[in-house]
Wavefront OBJ file of the C-alpha trace (Angstrom):
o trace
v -53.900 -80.775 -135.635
v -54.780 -79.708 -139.325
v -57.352 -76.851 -137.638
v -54.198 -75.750 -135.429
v -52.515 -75.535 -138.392
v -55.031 -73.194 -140.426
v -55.231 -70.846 -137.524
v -51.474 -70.459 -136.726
v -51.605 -70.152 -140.883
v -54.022 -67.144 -140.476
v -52.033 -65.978 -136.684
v -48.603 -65.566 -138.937
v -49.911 -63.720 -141.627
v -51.519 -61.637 -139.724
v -47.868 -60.908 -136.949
v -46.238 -59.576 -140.443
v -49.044 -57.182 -140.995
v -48.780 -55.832 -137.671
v -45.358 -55.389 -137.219
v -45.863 -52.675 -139.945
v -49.385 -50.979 -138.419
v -50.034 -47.565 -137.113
v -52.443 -46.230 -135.109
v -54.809 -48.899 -134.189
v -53.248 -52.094 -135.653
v -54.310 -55.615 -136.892
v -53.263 -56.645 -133.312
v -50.529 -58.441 -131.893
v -49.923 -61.663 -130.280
v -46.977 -64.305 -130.861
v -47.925 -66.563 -133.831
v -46.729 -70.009 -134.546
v -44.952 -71.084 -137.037
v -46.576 -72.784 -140.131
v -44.960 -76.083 -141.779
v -46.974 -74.937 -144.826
v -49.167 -72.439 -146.391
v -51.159 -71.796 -148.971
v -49.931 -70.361 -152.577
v -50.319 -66.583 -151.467
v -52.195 -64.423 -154.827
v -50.039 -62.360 -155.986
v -50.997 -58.653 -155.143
v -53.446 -57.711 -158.162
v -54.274 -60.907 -158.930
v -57.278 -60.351 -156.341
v -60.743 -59.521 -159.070
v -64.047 -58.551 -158.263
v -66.859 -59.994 -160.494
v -71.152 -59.734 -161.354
v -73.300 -60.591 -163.834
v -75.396 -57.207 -165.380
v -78.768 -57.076 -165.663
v -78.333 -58.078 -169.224
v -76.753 -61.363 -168.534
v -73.285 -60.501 -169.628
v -70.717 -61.773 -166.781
v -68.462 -58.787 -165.779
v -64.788 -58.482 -164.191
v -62.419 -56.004 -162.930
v -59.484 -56.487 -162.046
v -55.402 -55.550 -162.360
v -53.747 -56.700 -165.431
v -49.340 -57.662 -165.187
v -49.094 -54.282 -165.377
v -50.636 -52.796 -162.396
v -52.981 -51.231 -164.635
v -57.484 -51.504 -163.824
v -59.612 -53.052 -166.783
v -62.784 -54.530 -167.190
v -63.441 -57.375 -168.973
v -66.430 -58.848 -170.111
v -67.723 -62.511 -171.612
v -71.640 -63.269 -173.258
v -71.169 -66.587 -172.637
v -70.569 -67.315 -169.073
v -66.859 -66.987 -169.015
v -66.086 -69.609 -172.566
v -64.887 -66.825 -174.363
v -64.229 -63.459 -173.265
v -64.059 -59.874 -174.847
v -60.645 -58.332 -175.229
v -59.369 -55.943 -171.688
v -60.490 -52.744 -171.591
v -58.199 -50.343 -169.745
v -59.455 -47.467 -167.444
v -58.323 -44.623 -166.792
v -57.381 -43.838 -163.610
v -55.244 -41.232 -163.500
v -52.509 -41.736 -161.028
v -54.178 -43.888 -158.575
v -52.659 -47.135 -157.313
v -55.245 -50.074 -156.247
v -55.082 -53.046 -153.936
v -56.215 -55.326 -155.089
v -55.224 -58.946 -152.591
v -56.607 -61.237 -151.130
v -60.121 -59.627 -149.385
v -59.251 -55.962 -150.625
v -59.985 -55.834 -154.046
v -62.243 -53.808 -156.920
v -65.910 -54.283 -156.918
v -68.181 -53.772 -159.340
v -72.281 -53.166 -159.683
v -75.169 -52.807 -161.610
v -77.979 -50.505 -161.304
v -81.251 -51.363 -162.346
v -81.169 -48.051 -165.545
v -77.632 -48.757 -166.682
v -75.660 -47.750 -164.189
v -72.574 -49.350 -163.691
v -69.894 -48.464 -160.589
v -66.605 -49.575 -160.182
v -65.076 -49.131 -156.711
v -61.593 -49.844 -155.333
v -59.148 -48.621 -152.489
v -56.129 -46.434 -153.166
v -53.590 -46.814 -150.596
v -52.428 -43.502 -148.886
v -49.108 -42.126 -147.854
v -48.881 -44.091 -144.445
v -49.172 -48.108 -143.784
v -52.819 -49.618 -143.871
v -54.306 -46.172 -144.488
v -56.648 -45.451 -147.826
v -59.573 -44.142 -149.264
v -62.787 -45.707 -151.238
v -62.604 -44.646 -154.872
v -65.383 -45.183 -157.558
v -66.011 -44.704 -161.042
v -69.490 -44.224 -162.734
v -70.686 -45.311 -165.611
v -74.679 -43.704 -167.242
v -74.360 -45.866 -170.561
v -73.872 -49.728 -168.965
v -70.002 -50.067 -169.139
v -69.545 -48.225 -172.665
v -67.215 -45.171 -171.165
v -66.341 -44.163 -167.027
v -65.965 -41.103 -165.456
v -62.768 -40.383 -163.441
v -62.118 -41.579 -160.313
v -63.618 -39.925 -157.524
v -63.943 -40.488 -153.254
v -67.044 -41.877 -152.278
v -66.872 -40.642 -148.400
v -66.630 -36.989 -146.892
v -64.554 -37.585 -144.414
v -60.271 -37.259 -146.028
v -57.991 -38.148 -142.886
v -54.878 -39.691 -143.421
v -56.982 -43.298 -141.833
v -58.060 -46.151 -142.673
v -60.998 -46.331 -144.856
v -60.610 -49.550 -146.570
v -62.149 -52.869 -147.432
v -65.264 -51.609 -149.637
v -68.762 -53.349 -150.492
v -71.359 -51.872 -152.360
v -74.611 -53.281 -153.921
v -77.799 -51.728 -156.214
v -81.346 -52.715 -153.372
v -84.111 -53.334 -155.477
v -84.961 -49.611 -155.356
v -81.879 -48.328 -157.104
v -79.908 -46.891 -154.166
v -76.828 -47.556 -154.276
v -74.885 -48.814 -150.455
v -71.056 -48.549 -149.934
v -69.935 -50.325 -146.624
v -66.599 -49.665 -145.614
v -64.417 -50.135 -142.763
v -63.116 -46.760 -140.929
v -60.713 -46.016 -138.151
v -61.638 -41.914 -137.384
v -63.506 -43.138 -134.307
v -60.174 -44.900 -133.505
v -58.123 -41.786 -133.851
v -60.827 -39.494 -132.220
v -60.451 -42.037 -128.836
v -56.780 -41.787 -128.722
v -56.347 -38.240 -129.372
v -58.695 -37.502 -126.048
v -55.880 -39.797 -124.705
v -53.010 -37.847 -125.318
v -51.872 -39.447 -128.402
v -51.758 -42.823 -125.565
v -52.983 -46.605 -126.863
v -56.671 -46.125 -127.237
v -59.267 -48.728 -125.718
v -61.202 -48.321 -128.379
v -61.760 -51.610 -130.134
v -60.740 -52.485 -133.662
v -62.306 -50.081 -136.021
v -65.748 -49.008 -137.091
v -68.213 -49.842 -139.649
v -69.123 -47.019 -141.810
v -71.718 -46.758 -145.058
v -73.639 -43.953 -147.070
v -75.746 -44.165 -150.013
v -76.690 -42.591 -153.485
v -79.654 -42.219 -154.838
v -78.252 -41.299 -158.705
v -76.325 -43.940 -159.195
v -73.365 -42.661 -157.553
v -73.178 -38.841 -159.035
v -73.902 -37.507 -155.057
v -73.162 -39.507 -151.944
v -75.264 -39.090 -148.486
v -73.493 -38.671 -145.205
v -71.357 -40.805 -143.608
v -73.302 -42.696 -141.411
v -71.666 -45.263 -138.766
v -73.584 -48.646 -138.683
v -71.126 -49.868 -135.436
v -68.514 -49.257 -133.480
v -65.995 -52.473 -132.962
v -65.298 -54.068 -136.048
v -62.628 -56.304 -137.042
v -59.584 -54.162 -138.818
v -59.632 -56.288 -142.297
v -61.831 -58.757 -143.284
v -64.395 -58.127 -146.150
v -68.003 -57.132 -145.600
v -70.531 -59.598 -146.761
v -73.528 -57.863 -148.438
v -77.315 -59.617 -149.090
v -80.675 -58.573 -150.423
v -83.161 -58.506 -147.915
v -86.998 -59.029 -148.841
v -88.030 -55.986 -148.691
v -85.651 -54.590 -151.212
v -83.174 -52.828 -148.793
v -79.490 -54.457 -148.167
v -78.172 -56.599 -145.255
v -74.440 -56.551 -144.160
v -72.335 -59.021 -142.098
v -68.808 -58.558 -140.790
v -66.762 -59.454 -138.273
v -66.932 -57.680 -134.858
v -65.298 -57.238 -131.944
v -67.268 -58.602 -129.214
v -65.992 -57.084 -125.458
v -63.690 -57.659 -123.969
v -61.817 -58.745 -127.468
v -64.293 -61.771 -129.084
v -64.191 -62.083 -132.990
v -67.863 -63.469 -133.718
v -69.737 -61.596 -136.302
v -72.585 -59.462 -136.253
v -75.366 -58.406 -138.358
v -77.592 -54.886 -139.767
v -79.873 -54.464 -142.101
v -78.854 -50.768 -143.396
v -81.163 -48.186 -142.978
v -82.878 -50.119 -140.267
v -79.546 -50.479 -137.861
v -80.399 -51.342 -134.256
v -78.320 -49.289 -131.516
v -76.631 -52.894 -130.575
v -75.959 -54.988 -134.142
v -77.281 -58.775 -133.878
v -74.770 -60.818 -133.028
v -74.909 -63.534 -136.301
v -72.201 -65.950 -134.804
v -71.095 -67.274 -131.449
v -67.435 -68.871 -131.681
v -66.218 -66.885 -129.022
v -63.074 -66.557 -130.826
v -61.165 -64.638 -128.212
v -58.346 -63.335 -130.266
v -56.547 -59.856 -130.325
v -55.666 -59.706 -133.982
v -57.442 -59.729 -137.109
v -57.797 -63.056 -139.328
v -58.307 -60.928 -142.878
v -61.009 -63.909 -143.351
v -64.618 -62.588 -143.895
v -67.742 -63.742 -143.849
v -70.779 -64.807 -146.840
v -74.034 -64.024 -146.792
v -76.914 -65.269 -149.207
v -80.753 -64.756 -149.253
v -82.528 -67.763 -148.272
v -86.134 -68.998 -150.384
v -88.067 -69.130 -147.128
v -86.830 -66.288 -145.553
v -83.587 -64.974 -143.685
v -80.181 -65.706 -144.903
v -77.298 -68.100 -145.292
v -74.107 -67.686 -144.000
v -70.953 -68.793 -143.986
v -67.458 -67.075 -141.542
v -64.483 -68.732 -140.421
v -63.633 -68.791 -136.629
v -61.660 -70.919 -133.769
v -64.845 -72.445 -131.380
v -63.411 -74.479 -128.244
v -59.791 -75.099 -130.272
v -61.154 -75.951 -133.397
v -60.458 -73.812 -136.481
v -63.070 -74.476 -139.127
v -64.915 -72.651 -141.722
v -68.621 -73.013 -140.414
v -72.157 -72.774 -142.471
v -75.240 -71.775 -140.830
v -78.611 -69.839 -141.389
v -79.721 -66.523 -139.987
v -82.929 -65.100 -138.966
v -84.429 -61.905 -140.943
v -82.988 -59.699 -138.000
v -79.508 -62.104 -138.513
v -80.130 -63.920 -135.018
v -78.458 -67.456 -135.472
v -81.342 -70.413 -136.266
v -80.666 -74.164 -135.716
v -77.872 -75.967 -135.897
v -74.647 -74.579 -137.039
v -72.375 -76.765 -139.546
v -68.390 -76.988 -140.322
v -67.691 -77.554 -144.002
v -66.402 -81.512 -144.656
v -63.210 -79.967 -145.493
v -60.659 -78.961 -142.343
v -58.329 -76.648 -144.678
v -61.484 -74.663 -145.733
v -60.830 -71.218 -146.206
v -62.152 -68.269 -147.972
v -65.656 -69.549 -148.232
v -68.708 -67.917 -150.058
v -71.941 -68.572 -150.260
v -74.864 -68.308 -152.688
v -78.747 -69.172 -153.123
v -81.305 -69.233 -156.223
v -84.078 -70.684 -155.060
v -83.724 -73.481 -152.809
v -80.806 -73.977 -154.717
v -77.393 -73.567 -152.154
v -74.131 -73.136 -153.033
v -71.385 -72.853 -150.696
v -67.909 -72.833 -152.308
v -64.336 -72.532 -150.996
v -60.375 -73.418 -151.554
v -58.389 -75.400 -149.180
v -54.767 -76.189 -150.044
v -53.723 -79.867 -149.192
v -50.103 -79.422 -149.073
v -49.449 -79.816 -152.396
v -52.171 -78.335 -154.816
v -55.062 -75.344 -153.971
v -58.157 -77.436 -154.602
v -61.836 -75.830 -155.831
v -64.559 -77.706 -154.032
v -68.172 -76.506 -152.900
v -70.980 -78.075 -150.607
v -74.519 -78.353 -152.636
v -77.939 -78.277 -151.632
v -81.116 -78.830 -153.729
v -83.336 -78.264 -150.623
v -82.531 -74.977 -148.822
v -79.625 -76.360 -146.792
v -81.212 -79.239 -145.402
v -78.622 -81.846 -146.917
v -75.763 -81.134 -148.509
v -73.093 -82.984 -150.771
v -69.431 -82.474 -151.645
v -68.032 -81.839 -154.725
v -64.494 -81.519 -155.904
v -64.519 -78.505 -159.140
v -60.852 -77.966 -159.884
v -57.406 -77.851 -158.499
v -53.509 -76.011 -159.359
v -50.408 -75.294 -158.045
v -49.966 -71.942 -158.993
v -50.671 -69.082 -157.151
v -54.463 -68.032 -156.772
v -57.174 -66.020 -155.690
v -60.052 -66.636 -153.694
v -63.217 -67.969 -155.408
v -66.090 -65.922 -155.826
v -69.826 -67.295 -156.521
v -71.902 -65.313 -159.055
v -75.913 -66.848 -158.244
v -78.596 -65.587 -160.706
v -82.362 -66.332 -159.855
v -81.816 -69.939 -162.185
v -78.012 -70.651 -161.725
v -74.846 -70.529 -159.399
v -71.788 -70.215 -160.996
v -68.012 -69.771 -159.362
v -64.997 -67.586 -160.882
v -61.662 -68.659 -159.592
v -58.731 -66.602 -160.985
v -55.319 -68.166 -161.265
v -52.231 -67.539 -162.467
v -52.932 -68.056 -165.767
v -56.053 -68.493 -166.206
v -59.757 -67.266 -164.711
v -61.935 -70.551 -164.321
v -66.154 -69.884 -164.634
v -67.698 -73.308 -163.532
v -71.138 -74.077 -162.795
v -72.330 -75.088 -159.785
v -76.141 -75.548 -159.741
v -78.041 -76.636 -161.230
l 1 2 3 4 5 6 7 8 9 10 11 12 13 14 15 16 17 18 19 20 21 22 23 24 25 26 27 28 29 30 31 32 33 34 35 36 37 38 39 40 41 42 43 44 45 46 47 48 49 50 51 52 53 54 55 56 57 58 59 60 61 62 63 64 65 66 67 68 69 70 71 72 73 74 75 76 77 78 79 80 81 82 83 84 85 86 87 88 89 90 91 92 93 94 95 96 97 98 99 100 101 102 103 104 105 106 107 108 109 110 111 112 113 114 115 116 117 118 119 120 121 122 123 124 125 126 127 128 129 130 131 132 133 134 135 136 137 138 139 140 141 142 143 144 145 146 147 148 149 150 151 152 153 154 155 156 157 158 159 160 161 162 163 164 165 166 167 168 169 170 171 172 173 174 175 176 177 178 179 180 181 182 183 184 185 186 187 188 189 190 191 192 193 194 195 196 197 198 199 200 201 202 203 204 205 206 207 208 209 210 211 212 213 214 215 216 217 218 219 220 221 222 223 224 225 226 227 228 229 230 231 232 233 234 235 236 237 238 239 240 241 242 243 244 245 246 247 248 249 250 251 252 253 254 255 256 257 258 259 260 261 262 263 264 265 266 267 268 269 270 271 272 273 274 275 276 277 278 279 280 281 282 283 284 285 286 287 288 289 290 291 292 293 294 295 296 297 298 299 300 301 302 303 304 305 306 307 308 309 310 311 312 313 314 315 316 317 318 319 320 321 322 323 324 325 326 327 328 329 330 331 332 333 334 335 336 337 338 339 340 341 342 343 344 345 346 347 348 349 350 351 352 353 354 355 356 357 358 359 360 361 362 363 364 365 366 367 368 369 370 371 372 373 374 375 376 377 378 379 380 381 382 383 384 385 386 387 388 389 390 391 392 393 394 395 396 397 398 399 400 401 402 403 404 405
């Protein structure tokens, strides 16, 4: 009963957004009611965090006001420099729940900020960035990272510095959407969700390549999961929509896309809306990845862990978390070190716990790291090659606990 309740949890959420959609929508379907749910973030309370190259620990966020800063702490989050506004002239930011800013570090002081600005009409919006040459110490203005300027969705951002310096942005995009239903007459396109779309720079985000589509069918709204690779390229994850309407997840490593993505998952979640709950992905020490999504397999809702092939193809056994209100997972590796981390509200308080591993996933144990009752975002794991640390921002307060070792 407690996974039925997580799903219709995700199922109403996601009727309100819908009821408000364009073009394209989340997708519809009758939800059930939910006795509870969990504290929802306020909008801006949503961060994105890293740790630069120099050690220093890194967020960005919205402050009370609305307004972007960075913020950053030498000591893993005990103390923490005073906010630093930017200026963003007047562009608005979301910045909730799995749409928030993002920041990265490039390997000769580069530093990038990115964020969405939400256009004129519903769930439309375009992929800003900011650039910094001097490692954080001034920004340029705002500008848009892709080429193409409909009135559409372009939304729900990840970037990440490969080991070469280049520079990936993954986005979600509808214009393959629009393009479907316009050589429809303006009718209800059978195109599928939306489309994954990336580019990259190779100057630290002064010029931008093409727009280049990694796949059609994606999910509408759930957060891209970027990974190293070995070679020193970048590997995505996201949910996709599997035909005729399946929400599994699928896999690329960019630059190296196959025609058909790998499918990474097999729920067969047959569901014709989006759940706005992506997936983790994590290097592993003996090769391919770990990953973590959240999907409904044979009526049970869970929050699953499992490892991936270099090429993302599923490998051995795949495991739910010990936790049935899991949600919002992430996942991270250093070593043989493994980290997967997540909140799950009990009814009463949101609770911090994660799932360890001191052997590359072969055995885990559960650990409880910290718990409120005010409102909160979702956790985010910052792994360097010796440590795994979590942020969790509240309310009140933004929480930096280690994890391993």
């Amino acid at each position: 009963m407690v996974r039925i309740f997580i799903a219709a949890m995700i199922l109403a959420s996601m009727a309100a957004l819908a009821a408000h959609d364009g073009l394209g929508g989340h997708g519809a379907g009758e939800p059930k009611a939910a006795a509870k749910a969990t504290p929802r973030a306020k909008a801006g309370l949503s961060v994105g965090a890293a740790v630069s190259p120099d050690g220093l620990l890194w967020l960005v966020g919205l402050n009370s006001d609305g307004k972007l800063f960075v913020q950053s702490s030498r000591d893993s989050g005990l103390t923490w420099n005073e906010t630093r506004l930017l200026d963003i002239g007047g562009d608005t930011v979301a910045a909730d729940g799995e749409n928030r800013p993002k920041i990265a570090f490039g390997p000769e002081r580069q530093v990038v900020i990115s964020y969405t600005r939400p256009l004129a009409k519903p769930y439309t919006g375009e992929i800003r960035m900011l650039r910094s040459d001097d490692g954080g110490e001034t920004f340029s203005a705002p500008y848009t990272v892709h080429r193409d300027r409909q009135l559409i969705t372009h939304r729900f951002e990840s970037l990440a510095f490969d080991r070469k310096g280049v520079l990936h942005t993954v986005w979600i995009d509808k214009r393959d959407q629009v393009l479907a239903a316009r050589g429809g007459e303006g009718k209800p396109s059978a195109y599928r969700g939306a489309a994954i779309y990336r580019n990259e720079s190779t100057d630290g985000g002064r010029t931008f390549g093409p727009d280049l589509k990694l796949a059609d069918h994606s999910c509408e709204c759930c957060r891209i999961a970027l990974a190293p690779t070995p070679e020193g390229g970048m590997a995505a994850m996201w949910r996709h929509v599997f035909a005729p309407n399946i929400r599994d997840h699928a896999f690329a490593v960019l630059g190296a896309e196959a025609k058909t993505p790998m499918r990474a998952s097999h729920d067969d979640w047959k569901l014709d809306a989006c759940p706005h709950h992506g997936p983790g992905l994590a290097p592993a020490a003996q090769g391919g990845y770990h990953a973590v999504w959240f999907g409904e397999k044979a009526g049970r809702a869970a929050v699953r862990y499992g490892r991936l092939a270099a090429d993302g193809a599923p490998l051995g056994e795949v495991r739910e978390l010990p936790d049935p209100h899991a949600e919002h997972a992430d996942v991270g590796a250093a070593g043989m070190q493994v980290a997967v981390i997540w909140r799950s509200f009990d009814g009463e308080k949101t609770r911090l716990r994660a799932w360890l591993s001191a052997d590359a996933g072969a055995h885990f144990s559960l650990r409880e790291l910290a718990a409120t009752s005010e409102e909160n975002d979702h956790p985010r794991l910052l792994a360097t090659p010796s440590e795994i640390r979590v942020l969790w921002r509240t309310a009140k307060e933004i929480h930096v606990l280690p994890v391993l070792p």
